[in-house]
ROLOBA-270024 format. One record per residue (C-alpha): residue number from 1; residue in three letters; x, y, z. Coordinates in nm, 4 decimals, always signed. Layout:
<lopas>
<lopa NUM; 'ala'; <X; Y; Z>>;
...
</lopas>
This chain:
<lopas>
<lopa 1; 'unk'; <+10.2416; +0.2499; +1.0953>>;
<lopa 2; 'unk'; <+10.4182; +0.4658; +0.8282>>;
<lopa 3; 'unk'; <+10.4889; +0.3170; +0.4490>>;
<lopa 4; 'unk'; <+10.8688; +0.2984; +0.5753>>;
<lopa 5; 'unk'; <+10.7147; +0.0966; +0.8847>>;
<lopa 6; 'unk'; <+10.4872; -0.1312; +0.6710>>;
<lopa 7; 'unk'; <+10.7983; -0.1787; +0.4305>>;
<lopa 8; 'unk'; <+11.0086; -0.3046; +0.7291>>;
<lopa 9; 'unk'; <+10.7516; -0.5686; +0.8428>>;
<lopa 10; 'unk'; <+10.7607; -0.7115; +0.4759>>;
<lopa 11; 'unk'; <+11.1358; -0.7945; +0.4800>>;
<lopa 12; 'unk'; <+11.1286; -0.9034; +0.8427>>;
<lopa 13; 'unk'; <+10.8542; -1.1248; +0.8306>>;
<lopa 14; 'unk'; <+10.9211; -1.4543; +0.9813>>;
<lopa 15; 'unk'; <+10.6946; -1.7907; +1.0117>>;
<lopa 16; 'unk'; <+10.5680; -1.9004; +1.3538>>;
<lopa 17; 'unk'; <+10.8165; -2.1636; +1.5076>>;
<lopa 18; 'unk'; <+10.6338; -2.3119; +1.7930>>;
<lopa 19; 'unk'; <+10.8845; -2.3887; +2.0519>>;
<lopa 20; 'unk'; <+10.9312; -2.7596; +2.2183>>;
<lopa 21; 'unk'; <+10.6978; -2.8862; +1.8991>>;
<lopa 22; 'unk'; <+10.7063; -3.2364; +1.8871>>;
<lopa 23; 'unk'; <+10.9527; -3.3838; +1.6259>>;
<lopa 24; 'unk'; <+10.7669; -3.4219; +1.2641>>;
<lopa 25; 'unk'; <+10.8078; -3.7147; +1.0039>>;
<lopa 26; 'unk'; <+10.9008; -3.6088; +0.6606>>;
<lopa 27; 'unk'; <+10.5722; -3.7304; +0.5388>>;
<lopa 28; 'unk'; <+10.4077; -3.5234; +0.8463>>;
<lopa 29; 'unk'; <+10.6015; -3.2297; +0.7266>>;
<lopa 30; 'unk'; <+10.4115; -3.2203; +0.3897>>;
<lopa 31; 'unk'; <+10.1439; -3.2591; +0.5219>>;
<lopa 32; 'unk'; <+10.1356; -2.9769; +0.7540>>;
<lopa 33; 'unk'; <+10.2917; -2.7650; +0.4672>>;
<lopa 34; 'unk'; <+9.9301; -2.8066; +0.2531>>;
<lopa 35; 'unk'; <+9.8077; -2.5629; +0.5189>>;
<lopa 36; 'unk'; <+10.0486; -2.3560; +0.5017>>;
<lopa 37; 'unk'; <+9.9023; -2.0773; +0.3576>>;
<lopa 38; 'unk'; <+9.6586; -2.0629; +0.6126>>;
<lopa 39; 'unk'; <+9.9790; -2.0336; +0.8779>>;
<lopa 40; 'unk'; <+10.1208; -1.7616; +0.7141>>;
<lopa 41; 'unk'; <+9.8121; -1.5617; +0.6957>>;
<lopa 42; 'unk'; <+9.7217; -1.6053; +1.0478>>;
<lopa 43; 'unk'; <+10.0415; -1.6633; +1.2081>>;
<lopa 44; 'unk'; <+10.0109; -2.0145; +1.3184>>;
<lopa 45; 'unk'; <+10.2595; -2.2466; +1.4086>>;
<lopa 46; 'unk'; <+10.4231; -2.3557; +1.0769>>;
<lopa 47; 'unk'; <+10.5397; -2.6849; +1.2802>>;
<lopa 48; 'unk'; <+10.2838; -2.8060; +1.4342>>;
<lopa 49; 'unk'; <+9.9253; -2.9119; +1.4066>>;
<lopa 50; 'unk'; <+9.7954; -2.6284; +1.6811>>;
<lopa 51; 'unk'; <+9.6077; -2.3110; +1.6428>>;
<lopa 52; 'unk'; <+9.7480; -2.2622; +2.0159>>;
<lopa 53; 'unk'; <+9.3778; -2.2072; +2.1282>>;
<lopa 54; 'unk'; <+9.2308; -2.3124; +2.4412>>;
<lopa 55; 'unk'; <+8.9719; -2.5730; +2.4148>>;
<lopa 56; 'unk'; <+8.6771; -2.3374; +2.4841>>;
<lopa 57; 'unk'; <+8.8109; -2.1234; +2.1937>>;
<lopa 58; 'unk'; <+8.8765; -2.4103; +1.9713>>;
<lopa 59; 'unk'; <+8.4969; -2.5191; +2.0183>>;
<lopa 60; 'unk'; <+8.3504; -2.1875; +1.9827>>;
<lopa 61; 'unk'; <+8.5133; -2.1418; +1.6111>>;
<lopa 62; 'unk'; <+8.4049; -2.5162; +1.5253>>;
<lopa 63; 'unk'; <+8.0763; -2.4777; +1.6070>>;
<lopa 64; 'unk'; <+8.0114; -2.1443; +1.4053>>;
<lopa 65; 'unk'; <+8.0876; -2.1984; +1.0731>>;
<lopa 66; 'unk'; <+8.1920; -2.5704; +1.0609>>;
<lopa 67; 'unk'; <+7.8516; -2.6444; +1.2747>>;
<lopa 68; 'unk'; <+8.1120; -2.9254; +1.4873>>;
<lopa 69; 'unk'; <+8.0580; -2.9734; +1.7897>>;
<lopa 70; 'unk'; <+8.1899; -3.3412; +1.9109>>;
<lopa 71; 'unk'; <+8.3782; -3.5839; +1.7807>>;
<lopa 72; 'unk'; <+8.1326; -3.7479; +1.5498>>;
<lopa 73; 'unk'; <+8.0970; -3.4283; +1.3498>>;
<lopa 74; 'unk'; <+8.4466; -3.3367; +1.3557>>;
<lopa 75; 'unk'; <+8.4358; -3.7022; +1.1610>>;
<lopa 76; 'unk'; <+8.2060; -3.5916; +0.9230>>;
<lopa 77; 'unk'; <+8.3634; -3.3025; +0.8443>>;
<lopa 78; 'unk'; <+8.6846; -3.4977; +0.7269>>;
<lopa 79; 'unk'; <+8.4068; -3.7717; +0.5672>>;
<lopa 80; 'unk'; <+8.3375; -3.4462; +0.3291>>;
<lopa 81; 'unk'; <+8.6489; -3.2777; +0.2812>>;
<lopa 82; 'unk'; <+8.8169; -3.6142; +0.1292>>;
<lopa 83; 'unk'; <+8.5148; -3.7552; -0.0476>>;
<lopa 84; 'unk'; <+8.3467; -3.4523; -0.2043>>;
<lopa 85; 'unk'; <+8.3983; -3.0971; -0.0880>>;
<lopa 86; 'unk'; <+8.3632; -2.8171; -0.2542>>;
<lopa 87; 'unk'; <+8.5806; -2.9807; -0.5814>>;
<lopa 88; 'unk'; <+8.2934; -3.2023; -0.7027>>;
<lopa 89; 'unk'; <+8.0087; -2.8722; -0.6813>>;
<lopa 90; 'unk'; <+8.3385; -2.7254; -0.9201>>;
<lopa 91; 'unk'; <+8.3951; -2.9819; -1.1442>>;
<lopa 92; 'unk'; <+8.0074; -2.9921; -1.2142>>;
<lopa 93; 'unk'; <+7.9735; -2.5852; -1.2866>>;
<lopa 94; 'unk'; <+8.3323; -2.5837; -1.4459>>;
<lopa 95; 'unk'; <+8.2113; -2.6264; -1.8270>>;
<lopa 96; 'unk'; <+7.9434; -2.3543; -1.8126>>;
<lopa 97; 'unk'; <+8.2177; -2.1106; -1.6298>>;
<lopa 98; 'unk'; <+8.4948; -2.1599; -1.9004>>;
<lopa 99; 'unk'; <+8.1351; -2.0627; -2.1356>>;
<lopa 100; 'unk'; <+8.1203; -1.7123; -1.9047>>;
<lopa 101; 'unk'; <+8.4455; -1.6450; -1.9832>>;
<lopa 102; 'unk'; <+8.4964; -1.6956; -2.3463>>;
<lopa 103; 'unk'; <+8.1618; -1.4759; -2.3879>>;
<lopa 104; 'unk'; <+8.2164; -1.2202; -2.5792>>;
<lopa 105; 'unk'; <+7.8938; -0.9770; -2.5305>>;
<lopa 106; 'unk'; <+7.7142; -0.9060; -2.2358>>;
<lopa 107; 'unk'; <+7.3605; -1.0313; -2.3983>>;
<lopa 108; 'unk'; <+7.5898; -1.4057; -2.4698>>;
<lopa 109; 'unk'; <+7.7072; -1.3723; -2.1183>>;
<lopa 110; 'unk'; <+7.3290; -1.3555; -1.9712>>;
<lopa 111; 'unk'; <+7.2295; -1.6305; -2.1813>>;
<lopa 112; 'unk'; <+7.4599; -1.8690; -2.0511>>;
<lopa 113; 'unk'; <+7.3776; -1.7444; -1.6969>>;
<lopa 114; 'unk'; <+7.0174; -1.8326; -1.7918>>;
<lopa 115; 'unk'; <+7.1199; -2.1826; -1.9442>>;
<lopa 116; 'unk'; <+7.3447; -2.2674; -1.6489>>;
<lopa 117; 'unk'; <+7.0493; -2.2024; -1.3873>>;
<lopa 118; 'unk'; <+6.7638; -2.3873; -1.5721>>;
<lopa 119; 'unk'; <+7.0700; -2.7079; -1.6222>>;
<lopa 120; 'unk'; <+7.2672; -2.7105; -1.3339>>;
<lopa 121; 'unk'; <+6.9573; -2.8887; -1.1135>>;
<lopa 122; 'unk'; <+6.9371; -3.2026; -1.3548>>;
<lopa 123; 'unk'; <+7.3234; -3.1927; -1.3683>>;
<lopa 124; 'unk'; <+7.3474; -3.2012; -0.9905>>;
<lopa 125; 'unk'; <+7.1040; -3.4534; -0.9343>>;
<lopa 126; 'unk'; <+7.3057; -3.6571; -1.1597>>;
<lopa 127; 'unk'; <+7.5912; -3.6557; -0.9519>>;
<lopa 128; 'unk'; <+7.4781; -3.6665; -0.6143>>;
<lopa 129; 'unk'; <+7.5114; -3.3290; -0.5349>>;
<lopa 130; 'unk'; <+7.2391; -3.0474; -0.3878>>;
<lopa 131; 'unk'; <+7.0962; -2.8256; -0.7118>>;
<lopa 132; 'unk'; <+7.0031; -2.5449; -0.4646>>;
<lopa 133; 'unk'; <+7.4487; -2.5702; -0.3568>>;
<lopa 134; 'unk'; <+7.5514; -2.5809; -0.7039>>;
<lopa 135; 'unk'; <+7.3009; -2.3201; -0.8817>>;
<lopa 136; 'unk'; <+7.3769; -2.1077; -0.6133>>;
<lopa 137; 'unk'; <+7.8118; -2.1310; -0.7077>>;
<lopa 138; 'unk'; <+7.7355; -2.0776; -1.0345>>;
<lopa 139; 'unk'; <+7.5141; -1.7356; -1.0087>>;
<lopa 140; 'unk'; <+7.7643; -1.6631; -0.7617>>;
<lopa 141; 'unk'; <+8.0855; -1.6682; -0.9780>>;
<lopa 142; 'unk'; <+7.8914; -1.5294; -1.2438>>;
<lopa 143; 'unk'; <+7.8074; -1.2159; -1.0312>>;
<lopa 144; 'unk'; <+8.1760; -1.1588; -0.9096>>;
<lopa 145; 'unk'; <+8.3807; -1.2635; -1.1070>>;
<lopa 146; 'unk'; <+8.4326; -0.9695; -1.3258>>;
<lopa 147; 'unk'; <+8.5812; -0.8168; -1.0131>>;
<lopa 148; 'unk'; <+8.8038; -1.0788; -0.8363>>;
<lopa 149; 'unk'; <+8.9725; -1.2173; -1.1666>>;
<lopa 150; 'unk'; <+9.2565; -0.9721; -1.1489>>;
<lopa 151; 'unk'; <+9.3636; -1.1131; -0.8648>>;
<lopa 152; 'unk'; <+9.3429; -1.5192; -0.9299>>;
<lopa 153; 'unk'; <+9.6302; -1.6486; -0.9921>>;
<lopa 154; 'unk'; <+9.4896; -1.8859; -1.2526>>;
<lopa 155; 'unk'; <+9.0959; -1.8212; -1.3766>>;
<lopa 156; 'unk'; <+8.9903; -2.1802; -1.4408>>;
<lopa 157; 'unk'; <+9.2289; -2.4419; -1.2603>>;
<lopa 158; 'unk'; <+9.1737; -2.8112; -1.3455>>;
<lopa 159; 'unk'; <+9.1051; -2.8773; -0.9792>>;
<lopa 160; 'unk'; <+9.0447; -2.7342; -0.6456>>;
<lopa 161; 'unk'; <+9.1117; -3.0002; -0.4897>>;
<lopa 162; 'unk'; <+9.4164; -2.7901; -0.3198>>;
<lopa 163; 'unk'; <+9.0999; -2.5826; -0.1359>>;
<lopa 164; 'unk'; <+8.9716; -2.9083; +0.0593>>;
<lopa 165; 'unk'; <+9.3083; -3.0242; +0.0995>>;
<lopa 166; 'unk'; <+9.4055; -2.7443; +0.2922>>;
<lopa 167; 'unk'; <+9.1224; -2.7524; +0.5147>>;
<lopa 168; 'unk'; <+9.1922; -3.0709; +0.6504>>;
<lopa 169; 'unk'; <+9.5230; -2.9358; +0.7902>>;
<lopa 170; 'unk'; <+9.3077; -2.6415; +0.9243>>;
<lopa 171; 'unk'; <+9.0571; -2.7984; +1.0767>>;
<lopa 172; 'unk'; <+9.2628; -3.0910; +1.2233>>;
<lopa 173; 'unk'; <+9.4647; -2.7650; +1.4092>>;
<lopa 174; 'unk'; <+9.1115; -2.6848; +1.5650>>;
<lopa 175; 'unk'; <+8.9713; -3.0275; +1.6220>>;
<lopa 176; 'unk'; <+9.3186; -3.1053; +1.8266>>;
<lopa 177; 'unk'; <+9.3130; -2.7928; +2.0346>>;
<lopa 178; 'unk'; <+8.9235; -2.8409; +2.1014>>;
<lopa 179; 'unk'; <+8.9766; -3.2018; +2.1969>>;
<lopa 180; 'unk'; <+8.7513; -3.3559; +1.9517>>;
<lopa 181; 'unk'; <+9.0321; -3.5645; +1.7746>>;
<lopa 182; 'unk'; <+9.3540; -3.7709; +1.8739>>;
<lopa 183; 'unk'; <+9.6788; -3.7133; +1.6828>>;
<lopa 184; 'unk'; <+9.6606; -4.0063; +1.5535>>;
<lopa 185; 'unk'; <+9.3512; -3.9913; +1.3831>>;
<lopa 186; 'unk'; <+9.3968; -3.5934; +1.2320>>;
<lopa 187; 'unk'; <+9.7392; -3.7324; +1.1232>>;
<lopa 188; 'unk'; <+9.5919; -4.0060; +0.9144>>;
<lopa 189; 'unk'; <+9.3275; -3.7775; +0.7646>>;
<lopa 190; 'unk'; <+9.6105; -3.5223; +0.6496>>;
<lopa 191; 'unk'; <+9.7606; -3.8187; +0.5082>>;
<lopa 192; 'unk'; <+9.4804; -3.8709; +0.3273>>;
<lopa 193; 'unk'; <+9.4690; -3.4890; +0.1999>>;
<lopa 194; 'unk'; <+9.8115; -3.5334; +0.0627>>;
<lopa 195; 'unk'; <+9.6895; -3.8177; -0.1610>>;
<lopa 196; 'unk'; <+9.4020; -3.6009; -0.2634>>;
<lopa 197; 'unk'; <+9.5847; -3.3440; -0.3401>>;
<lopa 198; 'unk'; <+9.9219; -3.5248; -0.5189>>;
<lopa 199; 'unk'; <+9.6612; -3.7226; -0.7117>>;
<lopa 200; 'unk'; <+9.4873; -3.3230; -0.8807>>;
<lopa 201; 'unk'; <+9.7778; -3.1133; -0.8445>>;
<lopa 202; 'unk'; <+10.1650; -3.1657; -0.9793>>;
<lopa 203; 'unk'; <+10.3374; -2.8815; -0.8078>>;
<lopa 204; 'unk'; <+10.3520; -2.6718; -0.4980>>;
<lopa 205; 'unk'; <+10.2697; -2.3294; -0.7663>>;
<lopa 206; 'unk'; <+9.9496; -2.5379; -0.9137>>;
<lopa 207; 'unk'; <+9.8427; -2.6497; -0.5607>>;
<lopa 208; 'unk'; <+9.8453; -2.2698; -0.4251>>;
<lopa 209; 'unk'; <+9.6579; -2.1791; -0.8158>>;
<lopa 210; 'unk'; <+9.3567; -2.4555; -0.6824>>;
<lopa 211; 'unk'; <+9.3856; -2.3036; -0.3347>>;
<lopa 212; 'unk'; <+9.3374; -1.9590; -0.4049>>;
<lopa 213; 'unk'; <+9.0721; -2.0218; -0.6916>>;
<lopa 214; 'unk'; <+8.8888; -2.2668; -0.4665>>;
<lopa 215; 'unk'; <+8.8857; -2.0250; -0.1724>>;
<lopa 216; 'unk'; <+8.7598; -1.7248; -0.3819>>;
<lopa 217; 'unk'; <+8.4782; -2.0197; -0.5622>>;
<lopa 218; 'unk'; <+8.3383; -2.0611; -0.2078>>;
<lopa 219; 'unk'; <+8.3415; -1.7377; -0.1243>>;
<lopa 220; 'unk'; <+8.1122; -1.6483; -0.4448>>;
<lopa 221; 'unk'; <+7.8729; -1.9283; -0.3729>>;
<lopa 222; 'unk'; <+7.7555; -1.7494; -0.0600>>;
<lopa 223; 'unk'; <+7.4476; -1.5597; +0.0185>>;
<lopa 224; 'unk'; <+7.5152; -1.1891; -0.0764>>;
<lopa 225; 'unk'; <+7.8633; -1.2693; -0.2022>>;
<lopa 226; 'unk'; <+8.0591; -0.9521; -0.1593>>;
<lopa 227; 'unk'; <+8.2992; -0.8678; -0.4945>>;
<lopa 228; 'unk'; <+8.5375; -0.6409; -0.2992>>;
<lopa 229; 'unk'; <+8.5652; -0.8364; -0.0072>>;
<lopa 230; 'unk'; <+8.6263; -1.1467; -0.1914>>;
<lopa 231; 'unk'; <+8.8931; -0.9683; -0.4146>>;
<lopa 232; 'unk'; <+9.0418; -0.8632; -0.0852>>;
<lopa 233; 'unk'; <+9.0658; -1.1823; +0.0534>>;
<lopa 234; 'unk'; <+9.2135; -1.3248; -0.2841>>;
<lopa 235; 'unk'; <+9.5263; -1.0537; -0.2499>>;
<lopa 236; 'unk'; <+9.5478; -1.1538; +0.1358>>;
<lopa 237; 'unk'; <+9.6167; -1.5243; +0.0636>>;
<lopa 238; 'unk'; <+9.7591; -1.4921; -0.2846>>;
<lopa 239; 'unk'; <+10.0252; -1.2786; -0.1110>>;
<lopa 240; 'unk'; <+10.1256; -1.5198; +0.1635>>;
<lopa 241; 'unk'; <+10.1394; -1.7833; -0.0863>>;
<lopa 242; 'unk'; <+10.3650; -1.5755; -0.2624>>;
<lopa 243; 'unk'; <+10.5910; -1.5928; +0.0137>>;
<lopa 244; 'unk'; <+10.5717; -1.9628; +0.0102>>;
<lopa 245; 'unk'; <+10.6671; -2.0060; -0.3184>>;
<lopa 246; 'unk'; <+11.0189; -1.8181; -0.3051>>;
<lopa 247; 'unk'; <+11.1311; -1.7828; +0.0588>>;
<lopa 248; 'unk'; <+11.3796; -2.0415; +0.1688>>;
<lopa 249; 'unk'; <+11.2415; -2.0873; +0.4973>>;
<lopa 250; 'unk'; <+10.9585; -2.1713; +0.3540>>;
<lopa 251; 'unk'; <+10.8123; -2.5204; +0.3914>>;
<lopa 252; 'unk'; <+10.6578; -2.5123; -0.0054>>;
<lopa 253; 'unk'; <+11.0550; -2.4607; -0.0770>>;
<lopa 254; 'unk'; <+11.1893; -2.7226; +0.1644>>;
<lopa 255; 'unk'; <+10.9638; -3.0197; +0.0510>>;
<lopa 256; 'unk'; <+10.9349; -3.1500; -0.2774>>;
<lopa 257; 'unk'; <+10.5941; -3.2028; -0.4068>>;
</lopas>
């Protein structure tokens, strides 16, 4: 596809409107719309809670990276995203990352790298959390982040809570189509999700700033975190959200926070 081509597809974009979708609440609305961003970027329905995957497919993707496999551990998996996720390994790390950044030489920066590792363990133990998970965030962001901050929308967000929020939407889509969960139950859990995330974030722009930050955060805190991929990924999603923000189809636009 030529530039003219690619420009064409950019003012023509519209959402995914799944046909025949069952009727939504208000409340049901919002909280589809915290996983929005993950609709826009992959095309899914924008109203309603389906990937439109067959259940074979549904199971496949759940058991790869979400390791769920029944309905037990689809369970757990909401157990984690509301109680903990990846926003309590943040809020741990978060002082010693606002220290990376206000560094000012690269022998400063390395020292706090070499602080952080040696007192992240007794500061994870403290709250519960794994040292191994948290020590290996922190190297992580310290690695990349020199080249994926150009593209965050906001370097140190107060929460990230918007990041686990959003999954629950996700994964509810999955855990539906795979058969692992009634409506009934993924409904309540994305209830939930919007009290997590009303309760850490006070607008649609902030939510979408602890999305994308919490999205790239993950990214860095695996093995062999890849810098360019992870920047790549943060233009992907920051750019849908963009979308989000200012269309007036859009559901971020439609609902008030």
């Amino acid at each position: 596809m030529g530039i003219f081509g690619s420009l064409k597809g950019l003012f023509t974009f519209d959402y995914n409107i799944l046909a025949d979708a069952p009727a939504l609440t208000t409340e049901q609305e919002r909280g589809l719309a915290l996983g929005a961003v993950y609709a826009s970027e992959g095309d899914l329905p924008i109203n309603a809670l389906t990937m439109e995957a067959d259940a074979k497919t549904a199971a496949k993707v759940l058991r790869g990276p979400w390791g769920v496999v029944d309905t037990e551990s689809a369970r757990e998996t909401y157990r984690y995203l509301i109680s903990t996720g990846h926003r309590g390994i943040y809020q741990v790390v978060r002082p010693y990352l606002e220290e990376l950044g206000s560094a000012k030489k690269r022998g400063e920066y390395v020292a706090i790298q070499r602080r952080g590792a040696q007192e992240l363990p007794e500061v994870a133990l403290r709250h519960g959390l794994a040292a191994d998970d948290v020590v290996r965030h922190f190297g992580g962001y310290a690695n990349t982040i020199y080249e994926v901050k150009r593209n965050l929308p906001e370097q140190y967000p107060t929460s990230i809570a918007a990041w686990d929020a959003a999954r629950v939407v996700h994964v509810s889509r999955l855990f539906l189509d795979a058969g692992f969960i009634q409506p009934d139950e993924a409904w309540a859990a994305i209830a939930q999700a919007v009290q997590l995330a009303r309760a850490e974030h006070t607008s649609w722009t902030e939510f979408n700033g602890g999305f994308v930050f919490g999205r790239a955060f993950w990214q860095m805190g695996m093995r062999g975190a890849d810098a360019e991929k992870i920047s790549r990924d943060v233009s992907t999603f920051q750019f849908n959200a963009e979308r989000l923000l200012t269309r007036e189809d859009s559901p971020w636009t439609r609902l008030a926070w």
